[in-house]
DSSP file (Angstrom, degrees, kcal/mol; ACC not computed):
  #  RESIDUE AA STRUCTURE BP1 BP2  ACC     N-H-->O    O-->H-N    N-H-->O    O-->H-N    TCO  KAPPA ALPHA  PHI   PSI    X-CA   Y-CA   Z-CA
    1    1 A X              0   0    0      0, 0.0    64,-2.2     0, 0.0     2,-0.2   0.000 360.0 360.0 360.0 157.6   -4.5   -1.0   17.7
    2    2 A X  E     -A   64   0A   0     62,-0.3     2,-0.3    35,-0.0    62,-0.2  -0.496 360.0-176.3 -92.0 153.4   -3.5   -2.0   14.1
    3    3 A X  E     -A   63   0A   0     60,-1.4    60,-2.0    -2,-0.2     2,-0.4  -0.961  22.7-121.3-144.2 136.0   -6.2   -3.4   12.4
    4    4 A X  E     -A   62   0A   0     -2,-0.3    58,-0.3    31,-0.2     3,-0.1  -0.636  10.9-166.1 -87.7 159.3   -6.5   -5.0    8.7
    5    5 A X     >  +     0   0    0     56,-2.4     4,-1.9    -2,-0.4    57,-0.1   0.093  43.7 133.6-114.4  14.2   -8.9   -3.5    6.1
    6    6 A X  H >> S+     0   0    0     55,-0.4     3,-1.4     1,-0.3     4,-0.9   0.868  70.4  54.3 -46.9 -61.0   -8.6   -6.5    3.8
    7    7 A X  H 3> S+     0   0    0      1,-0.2     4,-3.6     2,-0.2    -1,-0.3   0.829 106.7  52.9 -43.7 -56.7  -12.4   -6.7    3.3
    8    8 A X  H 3> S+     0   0    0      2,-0.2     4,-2.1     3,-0.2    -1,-0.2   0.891 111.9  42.7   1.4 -79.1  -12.4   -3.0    2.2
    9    9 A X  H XX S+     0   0    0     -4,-1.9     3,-1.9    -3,-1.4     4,-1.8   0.969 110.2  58.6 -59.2 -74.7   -9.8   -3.6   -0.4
   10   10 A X  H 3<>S+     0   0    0     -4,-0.9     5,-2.9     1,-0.3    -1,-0.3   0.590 108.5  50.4  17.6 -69.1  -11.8   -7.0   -1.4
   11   11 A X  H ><5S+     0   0    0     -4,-3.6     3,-0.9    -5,-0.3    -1,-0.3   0.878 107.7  47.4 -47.7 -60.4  -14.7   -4.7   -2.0
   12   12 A X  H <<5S+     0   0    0     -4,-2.1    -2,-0.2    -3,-1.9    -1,-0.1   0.783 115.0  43.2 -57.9 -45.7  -13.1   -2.3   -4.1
   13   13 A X  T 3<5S-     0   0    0     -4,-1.8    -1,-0.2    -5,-0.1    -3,-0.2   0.152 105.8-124.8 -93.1  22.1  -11.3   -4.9   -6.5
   14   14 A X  T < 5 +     0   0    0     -3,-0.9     2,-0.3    -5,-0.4    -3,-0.2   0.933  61.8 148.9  33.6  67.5  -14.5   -6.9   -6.5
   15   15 A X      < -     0   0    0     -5,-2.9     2,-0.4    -6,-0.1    -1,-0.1  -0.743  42.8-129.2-113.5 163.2  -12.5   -9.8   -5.4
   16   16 A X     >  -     0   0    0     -2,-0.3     4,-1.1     1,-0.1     5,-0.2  -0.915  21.1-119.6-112.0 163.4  -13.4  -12.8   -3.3
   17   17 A X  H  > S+     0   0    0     -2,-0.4     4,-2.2     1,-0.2     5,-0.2   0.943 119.5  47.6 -42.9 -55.8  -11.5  -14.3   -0.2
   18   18 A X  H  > S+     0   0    0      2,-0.3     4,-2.8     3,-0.2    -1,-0.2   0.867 110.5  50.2 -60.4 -45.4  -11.1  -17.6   -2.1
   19   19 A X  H >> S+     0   0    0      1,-0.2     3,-3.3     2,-0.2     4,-0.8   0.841 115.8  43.7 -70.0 -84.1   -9.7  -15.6   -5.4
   20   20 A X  H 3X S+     0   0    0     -4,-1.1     4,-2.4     1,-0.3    -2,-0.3   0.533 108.0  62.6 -29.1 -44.3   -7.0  -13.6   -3.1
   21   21 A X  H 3X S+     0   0    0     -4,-2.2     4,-1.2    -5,-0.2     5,-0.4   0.844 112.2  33.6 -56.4 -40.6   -6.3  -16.9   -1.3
   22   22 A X  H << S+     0   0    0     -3,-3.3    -2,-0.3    -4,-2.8    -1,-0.2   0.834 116.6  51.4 -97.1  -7.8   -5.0  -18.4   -4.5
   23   23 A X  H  < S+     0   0    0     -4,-0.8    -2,-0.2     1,-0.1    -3,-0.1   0.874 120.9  41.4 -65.4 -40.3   -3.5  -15.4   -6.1
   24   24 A X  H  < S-     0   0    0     -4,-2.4    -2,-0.1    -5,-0.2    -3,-0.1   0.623  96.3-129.5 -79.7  -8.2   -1.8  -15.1   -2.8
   25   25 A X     <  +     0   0    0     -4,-1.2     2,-0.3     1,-0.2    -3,-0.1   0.626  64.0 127.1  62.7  25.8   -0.6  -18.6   -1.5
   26   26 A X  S    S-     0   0    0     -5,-0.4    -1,-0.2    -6,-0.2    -2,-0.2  -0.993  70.8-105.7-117.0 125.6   -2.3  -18.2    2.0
   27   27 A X    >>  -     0   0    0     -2,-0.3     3,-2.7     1,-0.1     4,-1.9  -0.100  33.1-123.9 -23.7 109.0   -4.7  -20.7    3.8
   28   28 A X  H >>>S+     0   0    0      1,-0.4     4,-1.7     2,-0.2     3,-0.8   0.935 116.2  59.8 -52.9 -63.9   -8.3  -19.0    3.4
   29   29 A X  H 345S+     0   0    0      1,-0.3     4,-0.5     2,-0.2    -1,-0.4   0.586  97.5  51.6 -86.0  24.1   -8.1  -19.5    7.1
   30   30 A X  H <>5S+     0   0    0     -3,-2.7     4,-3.2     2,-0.2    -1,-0.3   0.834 112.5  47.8 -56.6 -44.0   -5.1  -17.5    7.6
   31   31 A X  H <<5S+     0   0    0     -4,-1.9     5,-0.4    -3,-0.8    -2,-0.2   0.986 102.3  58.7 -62.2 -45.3   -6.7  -15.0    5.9
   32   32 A X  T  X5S+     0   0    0     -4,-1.7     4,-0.9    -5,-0.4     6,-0.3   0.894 113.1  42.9 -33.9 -36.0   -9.8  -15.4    8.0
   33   33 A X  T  4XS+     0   0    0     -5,-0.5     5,-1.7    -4,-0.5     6,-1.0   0.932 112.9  47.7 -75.1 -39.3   -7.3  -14.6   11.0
   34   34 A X  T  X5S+     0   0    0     -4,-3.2     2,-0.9     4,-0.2     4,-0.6   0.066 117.9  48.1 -70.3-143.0   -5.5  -11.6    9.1
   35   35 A X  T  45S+     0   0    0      1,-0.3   -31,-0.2     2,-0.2    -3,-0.1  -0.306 121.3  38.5  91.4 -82.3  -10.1  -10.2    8.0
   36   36 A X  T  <5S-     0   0    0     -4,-0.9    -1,-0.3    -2,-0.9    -2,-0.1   0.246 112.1-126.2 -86.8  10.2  -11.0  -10.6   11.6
   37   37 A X  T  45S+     0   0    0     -4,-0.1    -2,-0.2     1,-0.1    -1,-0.2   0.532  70.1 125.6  39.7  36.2   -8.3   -9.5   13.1
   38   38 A X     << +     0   0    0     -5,-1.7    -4,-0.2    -4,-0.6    -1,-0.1   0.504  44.5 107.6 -90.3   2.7   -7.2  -12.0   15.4
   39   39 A X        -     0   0    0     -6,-1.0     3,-0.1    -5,-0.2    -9,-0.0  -0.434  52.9-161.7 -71.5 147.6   -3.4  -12.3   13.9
   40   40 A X  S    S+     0   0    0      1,-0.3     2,-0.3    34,-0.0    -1,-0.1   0.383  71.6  17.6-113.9  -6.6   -1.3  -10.7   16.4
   41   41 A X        -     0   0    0      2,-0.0     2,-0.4    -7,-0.0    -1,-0.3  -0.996  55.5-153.6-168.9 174.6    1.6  -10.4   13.2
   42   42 A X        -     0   0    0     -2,-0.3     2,-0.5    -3,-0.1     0, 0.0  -0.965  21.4-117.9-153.5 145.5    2.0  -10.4   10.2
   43   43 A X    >>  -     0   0    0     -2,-0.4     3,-3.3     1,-0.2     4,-1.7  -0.704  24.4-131.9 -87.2 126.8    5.3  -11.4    7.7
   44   44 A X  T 34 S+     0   0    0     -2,-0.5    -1,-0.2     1,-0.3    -2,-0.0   0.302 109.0  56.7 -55.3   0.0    6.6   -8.6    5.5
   45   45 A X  T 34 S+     0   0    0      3,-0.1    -1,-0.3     2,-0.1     4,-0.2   0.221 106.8  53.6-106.6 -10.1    6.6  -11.0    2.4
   46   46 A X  T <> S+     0   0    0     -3,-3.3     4,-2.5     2,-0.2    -2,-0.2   0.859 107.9  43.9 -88.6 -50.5    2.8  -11.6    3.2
   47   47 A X  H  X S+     0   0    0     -4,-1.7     4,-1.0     1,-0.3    -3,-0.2   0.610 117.0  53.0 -76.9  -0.9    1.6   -7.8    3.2
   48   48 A X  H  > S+     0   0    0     -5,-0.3     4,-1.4     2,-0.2    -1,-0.3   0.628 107.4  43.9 -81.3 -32.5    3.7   -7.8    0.2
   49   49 A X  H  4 S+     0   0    0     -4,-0.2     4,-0.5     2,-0.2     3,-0.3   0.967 115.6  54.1 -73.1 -49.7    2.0  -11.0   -1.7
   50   50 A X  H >X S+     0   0    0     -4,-2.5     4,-1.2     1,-0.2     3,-0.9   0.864 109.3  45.2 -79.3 -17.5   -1.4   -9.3   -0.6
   51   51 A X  H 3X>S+     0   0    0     -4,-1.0     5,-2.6     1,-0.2     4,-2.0   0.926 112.5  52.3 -71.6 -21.4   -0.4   -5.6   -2.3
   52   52 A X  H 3<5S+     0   0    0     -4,-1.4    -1,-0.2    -3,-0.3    -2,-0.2   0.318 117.1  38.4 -71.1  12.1    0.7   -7.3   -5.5
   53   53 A X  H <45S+     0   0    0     -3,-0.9    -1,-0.2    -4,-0.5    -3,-0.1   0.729 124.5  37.1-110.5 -28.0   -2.6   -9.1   -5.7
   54   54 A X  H  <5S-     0   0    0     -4,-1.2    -2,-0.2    -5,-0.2    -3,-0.1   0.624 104.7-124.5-110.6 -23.7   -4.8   -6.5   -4.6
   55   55 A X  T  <5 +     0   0    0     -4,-2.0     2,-0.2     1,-0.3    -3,-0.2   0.929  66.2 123.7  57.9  51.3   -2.8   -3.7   -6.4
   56   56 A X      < -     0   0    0     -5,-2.6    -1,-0.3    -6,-0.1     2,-0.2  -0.810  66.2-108.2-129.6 178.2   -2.3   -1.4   -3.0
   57   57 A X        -     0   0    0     -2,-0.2     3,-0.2    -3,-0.1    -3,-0.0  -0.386  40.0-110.0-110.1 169.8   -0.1    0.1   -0.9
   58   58 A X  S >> S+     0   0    0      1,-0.3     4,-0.6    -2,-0.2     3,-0.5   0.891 121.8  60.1 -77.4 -33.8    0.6   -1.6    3.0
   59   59 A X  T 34 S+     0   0    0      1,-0.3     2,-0.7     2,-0.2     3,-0.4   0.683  90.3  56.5 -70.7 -13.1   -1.2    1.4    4.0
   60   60 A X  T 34 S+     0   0    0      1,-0.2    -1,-0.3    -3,-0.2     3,-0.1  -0.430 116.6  43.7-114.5  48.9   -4.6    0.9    2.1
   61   61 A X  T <4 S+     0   0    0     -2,-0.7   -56,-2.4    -3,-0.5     2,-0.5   0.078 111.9  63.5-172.4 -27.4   -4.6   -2.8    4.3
   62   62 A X  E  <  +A    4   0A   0     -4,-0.6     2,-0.4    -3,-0.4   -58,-0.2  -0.928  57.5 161.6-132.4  91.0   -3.6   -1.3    7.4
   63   63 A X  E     -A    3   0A   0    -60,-2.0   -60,-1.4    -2,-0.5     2,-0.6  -0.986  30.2-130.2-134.5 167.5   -5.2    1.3    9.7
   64   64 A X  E     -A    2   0A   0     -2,-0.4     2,-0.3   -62,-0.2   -62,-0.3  -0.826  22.2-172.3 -77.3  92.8   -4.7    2.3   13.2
   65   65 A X        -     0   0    0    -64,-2.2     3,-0.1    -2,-0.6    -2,-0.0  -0.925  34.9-110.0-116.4 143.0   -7.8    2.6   15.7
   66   66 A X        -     0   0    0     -2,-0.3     2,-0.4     1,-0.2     0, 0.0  -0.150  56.3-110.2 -63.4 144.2   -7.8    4.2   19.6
   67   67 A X        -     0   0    0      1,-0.1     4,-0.2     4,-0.1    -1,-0.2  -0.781  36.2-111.5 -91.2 132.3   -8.4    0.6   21.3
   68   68 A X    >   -     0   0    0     -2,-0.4     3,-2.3     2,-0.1    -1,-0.1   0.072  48.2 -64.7 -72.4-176.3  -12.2    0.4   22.8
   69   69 A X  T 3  S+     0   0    0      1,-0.3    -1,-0.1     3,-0.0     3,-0.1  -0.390 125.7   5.2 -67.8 149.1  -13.0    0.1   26.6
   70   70 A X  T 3  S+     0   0    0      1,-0.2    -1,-0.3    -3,-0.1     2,-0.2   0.537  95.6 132.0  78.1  20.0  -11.8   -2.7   28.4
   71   71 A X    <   -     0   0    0     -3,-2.3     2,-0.4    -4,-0.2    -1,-0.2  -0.776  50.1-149.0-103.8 138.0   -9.9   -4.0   24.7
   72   72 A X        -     0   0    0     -2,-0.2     2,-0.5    -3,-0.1    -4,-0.1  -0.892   7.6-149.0 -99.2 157.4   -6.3   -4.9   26.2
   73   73 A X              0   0    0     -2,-0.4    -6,-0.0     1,-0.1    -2,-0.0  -0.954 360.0 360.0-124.3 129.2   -3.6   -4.2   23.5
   74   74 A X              0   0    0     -2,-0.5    -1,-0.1     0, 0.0   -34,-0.0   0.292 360.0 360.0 -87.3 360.0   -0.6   -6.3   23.6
């Protein structure tokens, strides 16, 4: 399963949710869905506002993990 790593990045650029919500033009709770990984997609002009904000690549937002027991993956 795809997962986002937003908190990660977040961390790294000593950023908050709130600051990345107005650099980016997305509802803190949209991010709150994209963070917690309930979004089931995501708009290529969106992972594109959050690497120009964050200064990343799609990959450093983005990793792949084996889905746990009993996780269905859609």
């Amino acid at each position: 399963m795809i997962v986002f790593t937003i908190d990660v990045m977040l961390a790294r650029r000593k950023m908050s949710l709130t600051e990345l919500s107005e650099r980016v033009g997305i509802t803190m709770a949209n991010l709150s869905v994209l963070k917690t990984g309930k979004a089931r997609a995501v708009r290529v002009d969106t992972l594109d506002r959050l690497c120009r904000a964050l200064n990343c690549q799609p990959g450093d937002l983005l990793e792949w993990r084996e889905a746990e027991d009993g996780e269905s993956v859609k």
